[in-house]
C-alpha positions as CSV (number, residue, x, y, z in Angstrom):
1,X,-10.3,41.0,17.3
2,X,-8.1,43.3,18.2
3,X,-9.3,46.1,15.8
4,X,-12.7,45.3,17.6
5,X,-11.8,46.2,20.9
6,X,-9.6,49.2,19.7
7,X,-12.8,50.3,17.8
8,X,-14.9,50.3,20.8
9,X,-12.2,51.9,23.7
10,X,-11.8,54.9,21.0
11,X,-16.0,55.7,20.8
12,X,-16.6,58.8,22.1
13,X,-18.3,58.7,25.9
14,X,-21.7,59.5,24.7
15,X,-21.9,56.7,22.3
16,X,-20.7,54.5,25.0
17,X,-23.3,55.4,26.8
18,X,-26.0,55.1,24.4
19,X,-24.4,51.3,23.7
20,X,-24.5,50.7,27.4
21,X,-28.7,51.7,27.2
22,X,-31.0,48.3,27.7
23,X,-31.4,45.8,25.3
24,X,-28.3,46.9,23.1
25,X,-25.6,46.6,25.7
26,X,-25.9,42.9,26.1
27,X,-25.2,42.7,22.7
28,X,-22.7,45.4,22.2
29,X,-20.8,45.1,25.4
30,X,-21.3,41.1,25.4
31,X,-19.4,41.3,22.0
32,X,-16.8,43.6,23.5
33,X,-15.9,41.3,26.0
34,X,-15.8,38.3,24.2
35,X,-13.7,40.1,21.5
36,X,-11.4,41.5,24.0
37,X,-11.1,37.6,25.8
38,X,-10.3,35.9,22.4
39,X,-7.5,38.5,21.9
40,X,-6.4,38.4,25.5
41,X,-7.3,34.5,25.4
42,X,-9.0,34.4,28.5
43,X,-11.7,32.0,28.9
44,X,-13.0,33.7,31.9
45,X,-13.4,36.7,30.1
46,X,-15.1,35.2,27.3
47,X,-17.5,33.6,29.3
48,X,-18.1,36.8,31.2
49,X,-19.0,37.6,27.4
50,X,-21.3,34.8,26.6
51,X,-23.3,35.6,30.0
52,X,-23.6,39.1,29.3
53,X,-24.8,38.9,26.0
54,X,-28.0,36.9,27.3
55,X,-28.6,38.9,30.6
56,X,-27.2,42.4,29.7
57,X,-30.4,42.7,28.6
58,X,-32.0,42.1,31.4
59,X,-30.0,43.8,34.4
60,X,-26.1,44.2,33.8
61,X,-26.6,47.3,31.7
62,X,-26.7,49.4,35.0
63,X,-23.8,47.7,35.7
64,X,-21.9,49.1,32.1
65,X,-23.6,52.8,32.4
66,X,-22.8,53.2,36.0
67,X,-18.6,52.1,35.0
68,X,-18.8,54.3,31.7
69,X,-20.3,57.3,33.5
70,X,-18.2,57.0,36.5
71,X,-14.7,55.9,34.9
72,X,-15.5,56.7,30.9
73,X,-15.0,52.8,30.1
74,X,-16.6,49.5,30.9
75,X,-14.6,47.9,33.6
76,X,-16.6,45.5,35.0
77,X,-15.1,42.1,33.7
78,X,-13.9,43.6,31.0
């Protein structure tokens, strides 16, 4: 898991941001942060995970663009 979440802190900003578009960033980001929960084993963060997976889709996208225009990185429970 850890070479997961390496893999996706070292992605160049604009794929970040194209990750953090509708429809794939509850999937990519969901992913991220139950990788990144498992390693750190943190349920919260793994739940965080499972939830963004299924409504990332929907409205928590703005959420990931907003933190990876504003700070380069997803830092929202993350």
């Amino acid at each position: 898991m850890k070479g997961l979440v390496k893999a996706f802190d070292d992605l160049p900003w604009i794929v970040k941001i194209i990750l953090a578009l509708p429809v794939i960033d509850g999937f990519a980001w969901g992913i991220y942060r139950v990788a990144k929960g498992i390693d750190k084993d943190d349920g919260v963060l793994i739940l965080a995970g499972i939830i963004w997976i299924f409504l990332g889709i929907f409205i928590l996208w703005l959420i990931d663009l907003v933190t990876i225009i504003l700070h380069g990185k997803v830092t929202v429970l993350a």
